[in-house]
MARSERO-853840 format. One record per atom (N, C-alpha, C): z, y, x; residue in three letters. Coordinates in steps of 0.2 Angstrom, whole numbers, plus 5000, padded with zeros to 4 digits. Each point is the difference from the previous one (the first is absolute). Last residue first. Layout:
<recs>
ZYXALA...
</recs>
This chain:
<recs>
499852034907UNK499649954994UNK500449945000UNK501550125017UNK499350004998UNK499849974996UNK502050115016UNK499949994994UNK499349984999UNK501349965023UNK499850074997UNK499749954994UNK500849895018UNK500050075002UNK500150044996UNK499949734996UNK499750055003UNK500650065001UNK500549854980UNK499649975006UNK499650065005UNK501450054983UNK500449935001UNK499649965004UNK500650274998UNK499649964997UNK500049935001UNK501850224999UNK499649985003UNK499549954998UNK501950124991UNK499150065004UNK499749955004UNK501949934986UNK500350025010UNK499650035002UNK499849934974UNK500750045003UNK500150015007UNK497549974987UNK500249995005UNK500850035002UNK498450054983UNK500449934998UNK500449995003UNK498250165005UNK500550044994UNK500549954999UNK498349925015UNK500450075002UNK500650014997UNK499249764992UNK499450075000UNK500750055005UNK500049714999UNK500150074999UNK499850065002UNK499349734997UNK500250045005UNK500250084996UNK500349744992UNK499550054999UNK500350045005UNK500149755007UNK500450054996UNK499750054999UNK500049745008UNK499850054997UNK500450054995UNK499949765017UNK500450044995UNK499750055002UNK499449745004UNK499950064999UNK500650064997UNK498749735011UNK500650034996UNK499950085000UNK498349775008UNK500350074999UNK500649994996UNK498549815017UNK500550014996UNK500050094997UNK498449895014UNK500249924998UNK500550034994UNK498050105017UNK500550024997UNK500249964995UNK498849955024UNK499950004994UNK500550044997UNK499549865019UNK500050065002UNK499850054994UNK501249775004UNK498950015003UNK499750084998UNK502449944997UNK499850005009UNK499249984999UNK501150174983UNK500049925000UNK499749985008UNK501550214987UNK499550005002UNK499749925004UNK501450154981UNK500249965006UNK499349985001UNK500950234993UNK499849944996UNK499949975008UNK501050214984UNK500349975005UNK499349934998UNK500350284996UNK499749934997UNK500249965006UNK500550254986UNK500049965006UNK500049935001UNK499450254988UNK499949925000UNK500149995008UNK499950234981UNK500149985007UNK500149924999UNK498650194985UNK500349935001UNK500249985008UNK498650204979UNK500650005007UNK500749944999UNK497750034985UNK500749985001UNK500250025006UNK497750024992UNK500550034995UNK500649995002UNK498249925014UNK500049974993UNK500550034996UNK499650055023UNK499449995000UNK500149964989UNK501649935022UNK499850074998UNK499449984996UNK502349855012UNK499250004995UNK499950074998UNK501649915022UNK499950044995UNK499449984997UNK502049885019UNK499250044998UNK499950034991UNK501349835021UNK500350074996UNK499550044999UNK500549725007UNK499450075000UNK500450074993UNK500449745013UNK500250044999UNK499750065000UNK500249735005UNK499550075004UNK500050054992UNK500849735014UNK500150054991UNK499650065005UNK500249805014UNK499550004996UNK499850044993UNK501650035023UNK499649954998UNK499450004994UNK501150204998UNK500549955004UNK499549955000UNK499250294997UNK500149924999UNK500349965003UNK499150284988UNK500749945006UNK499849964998UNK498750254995UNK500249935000UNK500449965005UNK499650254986UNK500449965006UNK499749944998UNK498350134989UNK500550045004UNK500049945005UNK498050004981UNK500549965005UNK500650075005UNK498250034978UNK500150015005UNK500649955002UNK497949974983UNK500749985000UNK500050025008UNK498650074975UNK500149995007UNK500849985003UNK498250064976UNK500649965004UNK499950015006UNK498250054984UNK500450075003UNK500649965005UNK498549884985UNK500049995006UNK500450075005UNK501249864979UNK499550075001UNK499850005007UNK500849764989UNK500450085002UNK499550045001UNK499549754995UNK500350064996UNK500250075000UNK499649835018UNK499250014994UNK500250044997UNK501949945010UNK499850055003UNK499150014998UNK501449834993UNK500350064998UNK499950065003UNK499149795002UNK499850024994UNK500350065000UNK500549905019UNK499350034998UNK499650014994UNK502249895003UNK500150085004UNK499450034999UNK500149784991UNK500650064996UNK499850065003UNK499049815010UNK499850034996UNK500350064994UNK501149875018UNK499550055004UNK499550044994UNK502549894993UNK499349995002UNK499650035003UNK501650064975UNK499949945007UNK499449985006UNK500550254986UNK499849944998UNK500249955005UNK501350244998UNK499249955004UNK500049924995UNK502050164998UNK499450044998UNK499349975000UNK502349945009UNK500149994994UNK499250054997UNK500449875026UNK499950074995UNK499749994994UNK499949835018UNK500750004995UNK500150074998UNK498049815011UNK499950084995UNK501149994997UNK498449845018UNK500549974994UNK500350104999UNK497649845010UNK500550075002UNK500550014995UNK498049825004UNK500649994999UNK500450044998UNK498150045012UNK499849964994UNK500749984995UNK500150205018UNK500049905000UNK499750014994UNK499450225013UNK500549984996UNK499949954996UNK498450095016UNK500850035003UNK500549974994UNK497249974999UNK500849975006UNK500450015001UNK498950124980UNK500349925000UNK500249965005UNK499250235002UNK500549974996UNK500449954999UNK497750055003UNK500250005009UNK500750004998UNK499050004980UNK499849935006UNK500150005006UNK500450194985UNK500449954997UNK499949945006UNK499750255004UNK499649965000UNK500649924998UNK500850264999UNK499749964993UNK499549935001UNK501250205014UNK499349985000UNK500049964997UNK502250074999UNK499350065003UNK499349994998UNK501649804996UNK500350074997UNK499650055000UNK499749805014UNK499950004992UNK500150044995UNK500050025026UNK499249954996UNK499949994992UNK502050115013UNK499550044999UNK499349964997UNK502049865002UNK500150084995UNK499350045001UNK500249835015UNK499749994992UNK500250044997UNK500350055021UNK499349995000UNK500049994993UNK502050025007UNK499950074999UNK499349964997UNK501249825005UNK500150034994UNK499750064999UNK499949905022UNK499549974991UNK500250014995UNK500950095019UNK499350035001UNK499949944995UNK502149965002UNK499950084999UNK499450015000UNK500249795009UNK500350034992UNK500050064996UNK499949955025UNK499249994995UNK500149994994UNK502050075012UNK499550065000UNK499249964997UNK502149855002UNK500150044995UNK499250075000UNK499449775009UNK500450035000UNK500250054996UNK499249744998UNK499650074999UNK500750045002UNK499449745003UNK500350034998UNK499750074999UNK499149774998UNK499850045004UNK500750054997UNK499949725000UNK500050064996UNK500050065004UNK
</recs>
């Protein structure tokens, strides 16, 4: 069994978010996330095909910026934002990643992100600064 480091973990999770989320190409897509892939966000369908129906669905306006990421062995940990659909959404997404170098598990917590005006410490929940 081939292992994978914490840092080529981080480089295939950025790359599938961006293949699947940004660029929408579902079939370059489909390497990155098991045939298998077990969905435990109470919003997604079960499955590789839950996610990509759920992003078929979405406005192509979506985008999905990546901030912090960490990883242990095999979890990999992303602190990123969805813009680009009416919501201000912070997500943090934890998923494990499979030694054939695949995305094998999610979990999720999502929060709406707060406007200036909302904001009790002024300050914003991801970034620098306020934004769409």
């Amino acid at each position: 069994m081939v292992r994978t480091t914490p840092e080529q973990n981080k480089a295939l999770v950025l790359e599938a978010f961006d293949t699947l989320f940004n660029k929408r190409d579902y079939d370059a897509a489909s390497r990155f996330w098991s045939d298998k892939y077990t969905q435990h966000s109470a919003h997604i369908e079960p499955g590789r095909e839950g996610l990509f129906n759920l992003i078929k669905a979405s406005p192509a306006s979506l985008k999905y910026e990546p901030g912090l990421i960490l990883a242990e062995g095999d979890f990999v940990i992303v602190h990123g934002r969805f813009s680009g659909i009416g919501l201000r959404e912070l997500d943090c997404r934890r998923h494990r990643a499979h030694c054939r170098r695949v995305l094998a598990e999610h979990w999720d917590v999502s929060r709406m992100r707060r406007a200036r005006a909302e904001s009790k410490s002024g300050l914003p929940m991801f970034g620098d600064s306020f934004t769409g």
